[in-house]
N, C-alpha and C positions, 0 to 999 in steps of 0.2 A: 504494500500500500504506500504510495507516495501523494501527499498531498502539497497541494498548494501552497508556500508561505501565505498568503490574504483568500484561505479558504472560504468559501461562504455558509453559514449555517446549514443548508440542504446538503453539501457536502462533505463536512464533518458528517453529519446524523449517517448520512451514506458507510462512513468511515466505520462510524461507530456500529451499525449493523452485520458489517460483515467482520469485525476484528470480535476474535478469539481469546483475547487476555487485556489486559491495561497496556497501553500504550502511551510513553513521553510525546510523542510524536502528534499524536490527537489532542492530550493534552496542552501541548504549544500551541497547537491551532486552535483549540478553545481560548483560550488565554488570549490569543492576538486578537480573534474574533468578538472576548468582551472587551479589550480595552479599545477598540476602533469604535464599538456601537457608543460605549458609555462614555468616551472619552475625547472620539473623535481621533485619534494618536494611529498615525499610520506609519508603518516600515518602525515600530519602535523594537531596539533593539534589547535584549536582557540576557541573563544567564537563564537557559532552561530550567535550571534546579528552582529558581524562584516560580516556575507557573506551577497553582496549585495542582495536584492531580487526582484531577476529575472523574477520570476514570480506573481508579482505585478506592478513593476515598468518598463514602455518602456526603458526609460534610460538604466539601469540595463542591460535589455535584451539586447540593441545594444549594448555595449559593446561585447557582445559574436560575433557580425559578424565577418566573416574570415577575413584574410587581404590577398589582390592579392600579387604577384610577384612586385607591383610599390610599395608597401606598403599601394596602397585606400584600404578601407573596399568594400569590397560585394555590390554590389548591393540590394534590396531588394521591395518585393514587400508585403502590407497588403493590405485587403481587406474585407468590412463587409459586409455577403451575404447575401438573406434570410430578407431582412429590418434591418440587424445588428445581427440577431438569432445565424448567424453564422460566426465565425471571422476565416481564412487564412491567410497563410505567404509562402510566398517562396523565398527565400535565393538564389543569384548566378547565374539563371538559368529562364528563361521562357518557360519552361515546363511545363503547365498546369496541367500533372499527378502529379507533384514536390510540387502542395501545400499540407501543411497540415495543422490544425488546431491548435486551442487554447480556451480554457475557458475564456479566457480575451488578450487584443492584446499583452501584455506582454510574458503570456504563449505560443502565438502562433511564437510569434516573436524567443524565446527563444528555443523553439522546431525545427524549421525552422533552426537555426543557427547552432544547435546540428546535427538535418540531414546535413545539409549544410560540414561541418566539417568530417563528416563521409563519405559523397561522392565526396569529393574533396580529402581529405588527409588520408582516409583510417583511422580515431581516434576517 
C-alpha cells in the first residue's frame, strides 16, 4: 500500500479497509489529513513518531470523531461480530448499511470517522 503524502479522506478509509495490522504509514496520512482540515497547514513537515497512532490506539482514533453544530463529538457505535472475527464502527448515523470495518477497533473506529467526515462535511 503506498499512499499519497496529501491523501484524501476517501482514500485513507480505502487504506484503512484493506490493511491487515496498524500501520505508521496510515497513520501519517491521518495526521497530515487532520492538520490540513483543522489547520489549514499544508506540506507540514514533522517527525513520524509525533503522529498519534490511530490505528492502534482507540484513544487516538476518537479523537478523529466529528464534532456536531453544539460542539458534542458524534455519536458512535462499535461492535465485535462473528464471536469478535469481525470488528464494525459507525460514526453519526444508525444506518446499518453505514458500518464498516476494521483490522482492530482502532482501525475500524478511525475508518468510521474518516467516512463519517466525508458524509457529513463533504472532506
Amino acid at each position: 500500500m503506498s499512499l499519497p503524502w496529501n491523501a484524501t479522506s476517501t482514500q485513507i478509509a480505502e487504506a484503512l479497509r484493506t490493511a491487515d495490522a496498524p500501520s505508521r504509514e496510515i497513520d501519517d496520512r491521518i495526521w497530515r489529513w487532520v492538520n490540513e482540515k483543522q489547520w489549514g497547514v499544508k506540506g507540514w513537515r514533522y517527525d513520524l513518531e509525533e503522529a498519534p497512532r490511530y490505528t492502534e490506539s482507540v484513544d487516538a482514533a476518537l479523537t478523529l470523531l466529528p464534532l456536531c453544530d453544539t460542539g458534542e463529538r458524534f455519536d458512535y457505535v462499535l461492535e465485535h461480530i462473528n464471536g469478535g472475527l469481525t470488528i464494525g464502527c459507525q460514526v453519526g448515523t444508525n444506518d446499518p448499511d453505514a458500518v464498516v470495518f476494521g483490522c482492530n477497533d482502532a482501525s475500524a473506529i478511525s475508518r468510521a470517522c474518516l467516512v463519517a467526515h466525508h458524509r457529513e462535511f463533504g472532506r
